[in-house]
C-alpha positions in Angstrom: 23.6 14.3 -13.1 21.2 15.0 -16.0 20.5 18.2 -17.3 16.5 18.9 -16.7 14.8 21.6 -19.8 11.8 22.0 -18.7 10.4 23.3 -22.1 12.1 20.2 -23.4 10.2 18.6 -21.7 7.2 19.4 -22.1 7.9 18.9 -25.6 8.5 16.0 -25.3 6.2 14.4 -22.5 5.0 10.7 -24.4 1.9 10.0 -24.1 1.9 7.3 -21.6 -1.0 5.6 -21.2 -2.3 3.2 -18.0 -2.7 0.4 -18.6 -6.8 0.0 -19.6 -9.0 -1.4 -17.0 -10.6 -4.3 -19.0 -13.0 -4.7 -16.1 -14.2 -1.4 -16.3 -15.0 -1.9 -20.3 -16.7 -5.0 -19.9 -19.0 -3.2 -17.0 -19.8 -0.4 -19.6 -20.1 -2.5 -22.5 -22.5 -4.9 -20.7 -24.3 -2.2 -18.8 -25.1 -0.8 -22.4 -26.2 -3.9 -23.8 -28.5 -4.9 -21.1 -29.9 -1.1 -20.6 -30.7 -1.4 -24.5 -32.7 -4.7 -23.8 -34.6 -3.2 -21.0 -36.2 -0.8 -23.0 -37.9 -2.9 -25.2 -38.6 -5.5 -22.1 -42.3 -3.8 -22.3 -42.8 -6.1 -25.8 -40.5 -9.6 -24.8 -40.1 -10.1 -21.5 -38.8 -13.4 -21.8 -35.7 -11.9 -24.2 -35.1 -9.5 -21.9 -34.6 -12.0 -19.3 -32.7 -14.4 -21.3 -30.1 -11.9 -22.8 -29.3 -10.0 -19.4 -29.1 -13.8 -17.8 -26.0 -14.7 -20.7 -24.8 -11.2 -20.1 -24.1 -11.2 -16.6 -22.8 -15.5 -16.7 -20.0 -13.9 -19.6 -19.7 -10.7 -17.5 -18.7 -12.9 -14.5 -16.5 -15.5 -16.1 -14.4 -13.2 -18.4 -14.3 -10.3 -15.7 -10.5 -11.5 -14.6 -8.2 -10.3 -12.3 -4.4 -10.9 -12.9 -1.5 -8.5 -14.4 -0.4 -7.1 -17.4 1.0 -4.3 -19.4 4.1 -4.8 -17.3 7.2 -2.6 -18.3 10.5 -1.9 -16.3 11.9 1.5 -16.4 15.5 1.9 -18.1 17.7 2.7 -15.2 20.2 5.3 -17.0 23.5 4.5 -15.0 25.3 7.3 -16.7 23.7 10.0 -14.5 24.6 7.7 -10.7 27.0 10.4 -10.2 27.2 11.5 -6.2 26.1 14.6 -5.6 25.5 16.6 -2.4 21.4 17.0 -3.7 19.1 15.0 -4.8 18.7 13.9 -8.1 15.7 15.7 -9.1 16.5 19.4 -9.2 14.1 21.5 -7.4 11.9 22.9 -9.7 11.3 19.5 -11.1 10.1 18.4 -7.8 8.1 21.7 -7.3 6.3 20.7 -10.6 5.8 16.8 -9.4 4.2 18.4 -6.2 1.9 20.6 -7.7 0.9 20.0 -11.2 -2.1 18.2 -12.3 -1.9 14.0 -11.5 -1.9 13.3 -15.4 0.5 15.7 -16.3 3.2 15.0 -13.1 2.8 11.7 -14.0 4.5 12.5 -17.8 6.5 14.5 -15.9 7.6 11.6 -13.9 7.9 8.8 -17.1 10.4 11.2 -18.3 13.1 11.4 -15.9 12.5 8.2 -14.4 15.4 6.9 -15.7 17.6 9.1 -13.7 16.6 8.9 -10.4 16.3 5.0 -9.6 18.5 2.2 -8.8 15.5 -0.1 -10.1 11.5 0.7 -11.1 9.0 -1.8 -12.0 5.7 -1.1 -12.8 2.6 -3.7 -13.2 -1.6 -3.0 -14.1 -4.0 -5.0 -11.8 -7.5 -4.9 -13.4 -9.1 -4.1 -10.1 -9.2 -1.1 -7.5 -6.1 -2.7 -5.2 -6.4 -1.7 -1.6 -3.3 -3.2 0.6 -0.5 -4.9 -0.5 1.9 -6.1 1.7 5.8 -7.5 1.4 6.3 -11.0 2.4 9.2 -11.6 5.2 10.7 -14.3 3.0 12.9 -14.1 -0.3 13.9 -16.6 -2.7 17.3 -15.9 -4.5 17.1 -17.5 -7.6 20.9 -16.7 -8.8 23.7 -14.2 -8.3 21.6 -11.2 -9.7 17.8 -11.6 -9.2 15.9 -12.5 -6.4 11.9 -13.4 -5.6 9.3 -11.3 -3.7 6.2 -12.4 -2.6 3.2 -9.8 -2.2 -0.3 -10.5 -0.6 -2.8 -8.1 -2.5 -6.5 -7.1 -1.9 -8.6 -6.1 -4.6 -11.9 -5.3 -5.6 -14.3 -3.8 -8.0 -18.2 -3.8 -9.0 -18.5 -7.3 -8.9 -16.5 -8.9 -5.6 -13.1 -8.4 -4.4 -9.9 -10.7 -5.1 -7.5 -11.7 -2.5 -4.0 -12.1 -4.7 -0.8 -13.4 -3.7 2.2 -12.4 -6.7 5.4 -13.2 -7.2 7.9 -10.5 -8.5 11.6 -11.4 -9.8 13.6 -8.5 -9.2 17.2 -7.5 -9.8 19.1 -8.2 -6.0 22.0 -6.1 -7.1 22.5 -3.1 -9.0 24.1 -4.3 -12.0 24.7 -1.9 -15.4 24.5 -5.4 -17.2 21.4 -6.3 -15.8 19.9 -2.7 -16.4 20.7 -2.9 -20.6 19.3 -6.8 -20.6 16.1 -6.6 -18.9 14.4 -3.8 -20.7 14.3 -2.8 -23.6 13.2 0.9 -25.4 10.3 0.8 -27.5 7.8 4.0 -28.7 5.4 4.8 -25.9 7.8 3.7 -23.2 9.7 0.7 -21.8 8.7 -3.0 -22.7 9.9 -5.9 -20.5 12.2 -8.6 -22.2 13.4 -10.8 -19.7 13.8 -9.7 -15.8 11.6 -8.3 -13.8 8.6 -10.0 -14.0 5.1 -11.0 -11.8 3.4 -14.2 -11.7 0.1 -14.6 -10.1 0.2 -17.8 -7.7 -3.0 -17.7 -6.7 -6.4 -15.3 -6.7 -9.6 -16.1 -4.9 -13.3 -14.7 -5.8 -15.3 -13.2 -2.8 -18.5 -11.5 -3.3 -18.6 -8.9 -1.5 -15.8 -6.0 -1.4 -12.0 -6.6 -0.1 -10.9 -4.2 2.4 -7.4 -5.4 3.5 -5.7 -8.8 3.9 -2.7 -9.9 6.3 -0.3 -12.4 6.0 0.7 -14.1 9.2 4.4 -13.7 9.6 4.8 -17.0 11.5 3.2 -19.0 9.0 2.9 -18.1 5.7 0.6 -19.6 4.4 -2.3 -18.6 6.9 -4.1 -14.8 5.6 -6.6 -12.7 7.3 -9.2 -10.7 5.3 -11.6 -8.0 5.9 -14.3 -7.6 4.0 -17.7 -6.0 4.2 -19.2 -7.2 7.4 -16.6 -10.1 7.9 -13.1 -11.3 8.8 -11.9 -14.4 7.9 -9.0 -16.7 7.8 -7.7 -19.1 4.1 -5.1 -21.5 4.7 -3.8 -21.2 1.5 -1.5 -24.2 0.7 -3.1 -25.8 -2.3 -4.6 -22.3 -3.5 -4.4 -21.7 -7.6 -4.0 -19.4 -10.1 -7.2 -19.3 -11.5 -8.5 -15.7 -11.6 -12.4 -15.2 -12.6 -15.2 -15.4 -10.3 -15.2 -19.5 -10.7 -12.5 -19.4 -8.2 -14.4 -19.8 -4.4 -14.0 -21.6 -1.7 -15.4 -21.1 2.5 -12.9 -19.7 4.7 -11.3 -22.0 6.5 -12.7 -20.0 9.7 -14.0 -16.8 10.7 -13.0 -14.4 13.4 -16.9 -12.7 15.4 -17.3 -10.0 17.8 -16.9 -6.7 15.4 -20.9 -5.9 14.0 -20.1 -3.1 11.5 -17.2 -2.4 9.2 -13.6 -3.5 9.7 -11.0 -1.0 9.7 -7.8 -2.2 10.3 -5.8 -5.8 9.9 -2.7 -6.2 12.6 -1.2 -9.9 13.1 1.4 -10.0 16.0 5.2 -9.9 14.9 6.1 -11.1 18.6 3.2 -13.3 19.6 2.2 -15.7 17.2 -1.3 -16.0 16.3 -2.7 -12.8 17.8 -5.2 -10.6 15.3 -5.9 -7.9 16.0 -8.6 -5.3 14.2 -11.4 -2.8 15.1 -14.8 -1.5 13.5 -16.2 2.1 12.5 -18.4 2.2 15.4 -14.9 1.8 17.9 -15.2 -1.3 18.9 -11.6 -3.4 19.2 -11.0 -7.2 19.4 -7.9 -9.6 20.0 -8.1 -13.4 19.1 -6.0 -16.0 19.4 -5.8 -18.8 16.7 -3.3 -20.6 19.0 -4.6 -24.2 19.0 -8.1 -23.5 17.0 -9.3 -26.0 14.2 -9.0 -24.3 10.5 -12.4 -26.7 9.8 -15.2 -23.6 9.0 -15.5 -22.8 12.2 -16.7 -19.3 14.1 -13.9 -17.9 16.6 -14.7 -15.7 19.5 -12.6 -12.7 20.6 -10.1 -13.6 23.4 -10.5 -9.9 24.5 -12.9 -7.4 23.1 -12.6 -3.7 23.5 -14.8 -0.6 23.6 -13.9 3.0 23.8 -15.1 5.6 26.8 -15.6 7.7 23.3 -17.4 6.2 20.9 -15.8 7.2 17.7 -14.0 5.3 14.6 -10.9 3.9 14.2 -9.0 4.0 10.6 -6.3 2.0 11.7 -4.6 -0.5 14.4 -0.8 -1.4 14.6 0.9 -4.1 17.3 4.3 -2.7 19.0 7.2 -3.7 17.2 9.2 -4.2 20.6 6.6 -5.1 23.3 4.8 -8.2 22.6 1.8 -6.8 24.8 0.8 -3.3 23.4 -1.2 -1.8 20.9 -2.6 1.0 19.6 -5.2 2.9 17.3 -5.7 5.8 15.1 -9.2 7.4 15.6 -11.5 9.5 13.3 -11.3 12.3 15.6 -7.8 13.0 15.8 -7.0 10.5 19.1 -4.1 8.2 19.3 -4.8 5.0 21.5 -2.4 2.9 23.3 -3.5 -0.2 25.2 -1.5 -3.2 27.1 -2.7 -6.7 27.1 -2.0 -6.8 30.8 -4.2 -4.1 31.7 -7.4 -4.8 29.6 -9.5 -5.6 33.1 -11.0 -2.1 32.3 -11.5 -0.9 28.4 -9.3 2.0 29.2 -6.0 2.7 27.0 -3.0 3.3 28.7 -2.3 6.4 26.8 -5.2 8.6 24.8 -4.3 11.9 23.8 -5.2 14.0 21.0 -2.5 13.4 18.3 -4.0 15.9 15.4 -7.1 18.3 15.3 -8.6 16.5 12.7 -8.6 12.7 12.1 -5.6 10.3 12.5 -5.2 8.0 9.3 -2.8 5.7 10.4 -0.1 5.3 12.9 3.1 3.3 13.3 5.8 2.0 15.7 9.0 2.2 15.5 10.9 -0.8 14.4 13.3 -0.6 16.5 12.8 2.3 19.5 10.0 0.6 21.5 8.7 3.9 22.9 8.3 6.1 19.5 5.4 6.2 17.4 4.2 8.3 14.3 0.9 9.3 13.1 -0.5 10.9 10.1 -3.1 13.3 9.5 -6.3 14.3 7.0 -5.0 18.2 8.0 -1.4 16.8 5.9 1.0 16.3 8.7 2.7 13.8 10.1 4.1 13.5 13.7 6.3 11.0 15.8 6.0 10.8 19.6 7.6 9.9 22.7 5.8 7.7 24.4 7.2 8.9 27.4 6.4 12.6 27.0 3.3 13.3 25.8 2.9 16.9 25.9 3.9 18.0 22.4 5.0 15.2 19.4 9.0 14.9 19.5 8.7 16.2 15.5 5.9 17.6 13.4 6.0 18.6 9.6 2.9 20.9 8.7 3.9 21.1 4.9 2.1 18.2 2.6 -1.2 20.1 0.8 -3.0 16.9 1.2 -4.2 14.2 3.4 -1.6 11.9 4.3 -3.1 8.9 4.8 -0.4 6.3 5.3 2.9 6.3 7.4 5.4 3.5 7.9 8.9 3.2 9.1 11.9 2.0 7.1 12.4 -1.6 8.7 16.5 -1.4 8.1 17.1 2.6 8.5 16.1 4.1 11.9 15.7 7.5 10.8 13.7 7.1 7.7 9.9 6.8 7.3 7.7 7.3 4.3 4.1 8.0 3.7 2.1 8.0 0.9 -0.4 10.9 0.0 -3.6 12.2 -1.4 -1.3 14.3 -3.8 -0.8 10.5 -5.4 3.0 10.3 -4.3 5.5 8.3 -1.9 7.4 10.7 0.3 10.4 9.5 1.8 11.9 11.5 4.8 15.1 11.1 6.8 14.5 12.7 10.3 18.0 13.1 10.8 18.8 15.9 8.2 15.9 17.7 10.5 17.3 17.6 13.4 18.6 21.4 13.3 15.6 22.6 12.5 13.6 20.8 15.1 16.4 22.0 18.0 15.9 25.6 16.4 12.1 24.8 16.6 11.8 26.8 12.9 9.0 25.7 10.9 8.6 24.9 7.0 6.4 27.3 4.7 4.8 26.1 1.8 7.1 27.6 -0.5 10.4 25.9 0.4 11.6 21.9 0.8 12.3 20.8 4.4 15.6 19.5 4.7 14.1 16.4 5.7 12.3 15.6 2.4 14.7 12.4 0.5 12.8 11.5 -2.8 9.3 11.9 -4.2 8.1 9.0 -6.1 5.4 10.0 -8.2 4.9 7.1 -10.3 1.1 7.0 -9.8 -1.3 8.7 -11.7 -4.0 8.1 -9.2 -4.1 8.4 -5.2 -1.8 6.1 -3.9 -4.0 3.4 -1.9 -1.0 1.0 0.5 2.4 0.6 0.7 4.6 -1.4 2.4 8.7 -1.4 2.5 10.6 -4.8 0.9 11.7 -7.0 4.3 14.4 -8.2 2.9 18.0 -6.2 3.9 21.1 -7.0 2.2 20.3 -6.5 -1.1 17.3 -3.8 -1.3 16.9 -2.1 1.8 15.2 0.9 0.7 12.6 -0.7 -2.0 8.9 -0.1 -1.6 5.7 -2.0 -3.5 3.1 1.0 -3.9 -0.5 0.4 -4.9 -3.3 2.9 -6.5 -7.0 3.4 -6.3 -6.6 2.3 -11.0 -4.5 -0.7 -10.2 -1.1 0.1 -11.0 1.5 -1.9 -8.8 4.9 -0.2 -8.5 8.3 -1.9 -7.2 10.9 0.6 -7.0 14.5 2.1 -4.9 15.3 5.4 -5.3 19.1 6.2 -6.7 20.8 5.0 -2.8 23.6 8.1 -4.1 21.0 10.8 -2.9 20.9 8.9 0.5 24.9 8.2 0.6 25.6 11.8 -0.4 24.1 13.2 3.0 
């Protein structure tokens, strides 16, 4: 393993910059030139219109969306020594907990190379708020392999729904780590593999909240926006990425009135969508059969709550075809079955934390466990069939965790991404002592749990969502921030093999 100086380095922290949000420039830049038109509008009105007309037409062509400043991190195979503990010593960790985003970040850039099997790291020129792993991958040869992502964006001017294409290494290969990056002042430049291509990116108006791809079929998305949710075909899509690129959905889901919160298609029942609003209200359609011509589509079931409260999230069982549940603003945990919806009442409702639930999450493969995460930072995981208490709680995150998801290929591992702008990844098993003994974790020491920190985001960390794809990475995660920065990366698997 590395030796870690702190001192050293500090010294030697580079000063890695993001990627600049050209976007956010061009808003400034114009927002100066047309305020500085405006006050002298009182002498030529006519120039004032004119000027502020041109402004806005460039502002809208040249304010793009696609990726760049994309860099792979040097994978130092030297230090892939086992070793019973992980391989960022513990103060290091400490500090990647608790310093300041900008300077953990640093912190991070430096030892990068050292605790990853492979790290890639993109800049979207938009605020990105899901992304999500396509089922299917290409493998293009022996040693690299294709990964499709569906991405939401937005900023000041509309949102972008995005669907990239990442090359990847599909084996850990020393020969593959020394040819696809190379070292350069500042940090890492990409010469040959990885790399992300944009394959197409469509221009809505209004803001982009999430977007789900339908895992029977491709090429079918669902996206939330402001006050809508609608459905693209997108076979024949293309690559252009200014606001010229617009088209009418291809039709569009009614019965929610306020704000979306929440996209779930149906892994075991084809053509079920699923999402709910802020005022409560749930809804279920089927697109089984339905013409893609324009068209409005009612919900086949529509669902309001004895309580009247928010929901931040929705999730379809993994196992049971028919059940589904939602995370509520004020702490509640909702569990419904399509053969019961006679009467609006859920199956289950219980109080899962004492402030709000952010997300929730069934198992992949256990059909009656569930977790949930917390504003209060904590994360629990339930027995469906005992309800009392959670079968595990961890009361130790500082901040709001507001996403939670299972590993798809490892039963006992789940991650969730913070406030605190990291990826936590947690294997329940090395817990399982402690949660017999019923001892709990202070703030000032690790639970045994705890399996790697990524902290390769400066900013809070917005979506993730685990690779599908087993044989070749089955612990690699796509991670998304509130600045655009898109990360691809495994942990060293020798901190998992050691335990």
């Amino acid at each position: 393993m590395g030796n870690y100086d702190w001192k050293k380095i500090k010294r030697t922290l580079l000063d890695d910059k993001i990627a600049l949000n050209r976007l956010s420039i061009l808003s400034l830049f114009y927002s100066a030139i047309v305020s500085l038109t405006l006050r002298v509008s009182f002498i030529r009105p006519a120039i004032c219109f004119t000027v502020t007309t041109v402004f806005v037409f460039v502002f809208r062509v040249t304010a793009n969306f696609g990726f760049d400043s994309v860099y792979s991190i040097k994978v130092n195979r030297s230090d892939f020594a086992v070793s019973s503990t992980m391989p960022i010593p513990a103060a290091i960790r400490k500090k990647l907990r608790t310093e300041s985003p900008k300077i953990s970040f640093k912190i991070w850039k430096h030892i990068s190379p050292h605790i990853y099997d492979f790290c890639f790291v993109a800049n979207c020129d938009a605020y990105i708020r899901s992304v999500q792993c396509a089922d299917d991958v290409v493998f293009l040869k022996e040693d690299s392999k294709e990964c499709n992502l569906i991405i939401s964006a937005d900023s000041a001017i509309g949102g972008r729904l995005m669907s990239a294409t990442v090359t990847i290494p599909s084996v850990v290969s020393s020969s593959y780590s020394a040819e696809s990056c190379s070292e350069r002042r500042g940090g890492y430049s990409l010469t040959a593999l990885p790399n992300i291509s944009t394959d197409y990116c469509l221009s809505r108006s209004q803001k982009v909240f999430d977007s789900k791809q339908m895992p029977q079929k491709q090429t079918l998305v669902a996206l939330q926006t402001l006050d809508k949710i609608e459905l693209y075909d997108t076979n024949g899509f293309h690559a252009v990425s200014d606001m010229t690129n617009t088209r009418k959905a291809d039709l569009y889901f009614t019965g929610l009135s306020t704000k979306g919160c929440g996209l779930a298609w149906n892994r075991l029942n084809p053509g079920y969508l699923l999402s709910s609003d802020i005022d409560g209200h749930l809804c279920i359609w089927d697109i089984n059969g339905k013409s893609l011509d324009g068209g409005k589509l009612p919900p086949l079931h529509s669902i309001t709550k004895d309580k009247p409260s928010g929901i931040n999230q929705v999730a379809w069982s993994t196992k049971n075809s028919l059940q589904f549940g939602a995370a509520g603003y004020t702490g509640g945990l909702y569990i419904w079955d399509m053969r019961s919806l006679k009467s609006d009442a859920p199956v289950f409702s219980f109080e899962a934390h004492p402030s709000s639930t952010t997300s929730l999450a069934f198992h992949p493969t256990i059909d009656c466990m569930i977790a949930t995460s917390s504003i209060n930072g904590t994360f629990s995981v339930w027995d469906l069939r005992h309800l009392k208490a959670p079968f595990y709680t961890l009361e130790w995150l500082s901040r709001a965790v507001n996403k939670v998801r299972w590993s798809p290929f490892h039963e006992s591992i789940l991650a969730t991404s913070c406030n605190d702008k990291n990826i936590y990844l947690w294997n329940l098993n090395a817990g399982v002592k402690r949660i017999n003994d019923k001892v709990a974790v202070t703030a000032q020491e690790e639970p045994d749990e705890l399996l790697f920190i990524h902290s390769g985001h400066a900013r809070r960390v917005t979506d993730f969502s685990w690779n599908m794809e087993s044989e070749s990475r089955p612990l690699c995660v796509v991670s998304v921030d509130e600045t655009g920065l898109l990360n691809m990366w495994e942990m060293n698997l020798n901190a998992l093999l050691s335990d």
